[in-house]
C-alpha positions in Angstrom: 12.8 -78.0 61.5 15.8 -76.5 63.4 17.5 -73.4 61.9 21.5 -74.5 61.1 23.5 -72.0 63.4 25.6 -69.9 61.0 28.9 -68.9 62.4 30.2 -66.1 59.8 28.4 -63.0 60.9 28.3 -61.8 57.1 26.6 -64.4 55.7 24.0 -63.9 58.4 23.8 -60.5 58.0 23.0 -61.5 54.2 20.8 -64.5 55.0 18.6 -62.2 57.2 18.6 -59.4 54.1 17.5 -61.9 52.0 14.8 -62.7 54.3 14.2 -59.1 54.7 13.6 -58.8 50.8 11.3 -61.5 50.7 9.1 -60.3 53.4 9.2 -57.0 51.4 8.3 -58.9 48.1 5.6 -60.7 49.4 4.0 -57.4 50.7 4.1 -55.5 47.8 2.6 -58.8 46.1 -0.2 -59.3 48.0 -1.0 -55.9 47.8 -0.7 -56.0 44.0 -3.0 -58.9 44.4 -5.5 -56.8 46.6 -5.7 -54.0 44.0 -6.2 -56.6 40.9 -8.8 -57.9 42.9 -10.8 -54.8 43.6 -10.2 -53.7 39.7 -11.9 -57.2 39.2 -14.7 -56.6 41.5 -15.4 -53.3 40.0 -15.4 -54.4 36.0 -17.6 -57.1 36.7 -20.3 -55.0 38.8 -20.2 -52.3 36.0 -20.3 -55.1 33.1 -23.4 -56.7 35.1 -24.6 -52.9 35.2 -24.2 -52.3 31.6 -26.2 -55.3 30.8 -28.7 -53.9 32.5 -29.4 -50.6 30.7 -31.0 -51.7 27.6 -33.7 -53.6 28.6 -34.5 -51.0 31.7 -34.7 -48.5 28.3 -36.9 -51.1 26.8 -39.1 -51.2 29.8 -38.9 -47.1 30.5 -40.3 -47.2 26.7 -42.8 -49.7 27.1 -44.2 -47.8 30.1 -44.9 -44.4 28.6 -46.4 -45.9 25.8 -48.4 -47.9 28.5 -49.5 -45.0 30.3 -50.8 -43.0 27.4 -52.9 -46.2 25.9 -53.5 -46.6 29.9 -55.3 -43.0 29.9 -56.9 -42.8 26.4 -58.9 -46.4 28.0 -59.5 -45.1 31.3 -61.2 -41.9 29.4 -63.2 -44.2 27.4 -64.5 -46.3 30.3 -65.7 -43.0 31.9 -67.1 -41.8 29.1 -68.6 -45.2 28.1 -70.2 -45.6 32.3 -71.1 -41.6 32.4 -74.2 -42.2 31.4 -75.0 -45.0 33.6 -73.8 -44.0 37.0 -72.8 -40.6 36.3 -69.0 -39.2 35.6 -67.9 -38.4 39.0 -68.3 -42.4 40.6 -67.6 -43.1 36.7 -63.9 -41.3 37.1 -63.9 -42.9 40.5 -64.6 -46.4 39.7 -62.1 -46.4 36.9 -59.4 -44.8 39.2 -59.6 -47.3 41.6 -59.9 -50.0 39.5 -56.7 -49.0 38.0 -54.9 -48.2 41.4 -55.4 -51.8 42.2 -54.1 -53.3 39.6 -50.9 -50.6 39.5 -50.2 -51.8 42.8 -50.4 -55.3 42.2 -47.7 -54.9 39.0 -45.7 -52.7 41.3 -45.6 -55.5 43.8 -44.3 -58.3 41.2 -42.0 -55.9 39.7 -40.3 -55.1 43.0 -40.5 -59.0 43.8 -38.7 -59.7 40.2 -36.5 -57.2 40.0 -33.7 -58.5 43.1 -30.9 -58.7 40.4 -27.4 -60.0 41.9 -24.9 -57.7 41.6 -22.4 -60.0 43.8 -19.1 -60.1 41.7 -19.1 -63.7 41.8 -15.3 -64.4 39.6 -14.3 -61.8 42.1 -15.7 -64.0 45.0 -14.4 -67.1 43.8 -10.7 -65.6 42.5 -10.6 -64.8 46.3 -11.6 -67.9 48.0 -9.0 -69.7 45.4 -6.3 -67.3 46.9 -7.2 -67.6 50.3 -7.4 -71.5 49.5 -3.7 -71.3 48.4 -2.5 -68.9 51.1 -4.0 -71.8 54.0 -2.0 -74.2 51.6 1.1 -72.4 51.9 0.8 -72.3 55.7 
């Protein structure tokens, strides 16, 4: 669309201030935006965090409890195959035994435990802007 010519120097002095004030506004807007944004981004990963803490305490818990009834058994199945095989392939049995199966939880735990920490109302909120901004293009 073609630009009207203005004639009176003043007006166009104040039409390109205007402009000028816009072009300001907009800036410190979107940088507004930006800042909300990040604050966004940054509740919802510590929010997603927080959530996180009492069952990791629950599962801290769990395993020291786990690892005590874990060594009272493992000194009863020595003492209990002592006798039979002797105590040092006894201890050994039992240790290996029980290194093969810590592994194998280890392994599932580290498989289960790829939590998303992605701010996704951050991601979204971001996509609508940019959305709007290609709309107002």
């Amino acid at each position: 669309m073609p630009e009207v010519a203005v004639k009176d120097p003043e007006m166009q002095r104040e039409r390109e201030k205007s402009f000028r004030d816009l072009l300001s506004e907009l800036a410190s807007m979107s940088a507004a935006l930006v800042r909300d944004e990040i604050a966004l981004a940054r509740q919802e990963v510590a929010e997603r965090i927080e959530s996180l803490k009492l069952p990791l305490i629950a599962i801290a818990a769990a395993s020291v409890l786990g690892l005590v009834s874990l060594m009272a058994l493992a000194g009863a199945a020595v003492g209990g195959l002592s006798p039979v095989i002797g105590p040092a392939l006894a201890s050994l049995c039992i240790g290996v035994g029980l290194a093969i199966i810590a592994g194998a939880v280890f392994a599932f735990g580290v498989r289960r435990l790829k939590t998303n920490l992605r701010p996704e109302k951050t991601i979204r909120t971001l996509k609508e802007d940019q959305e709007w901004l290609k709309q107002k293009k």
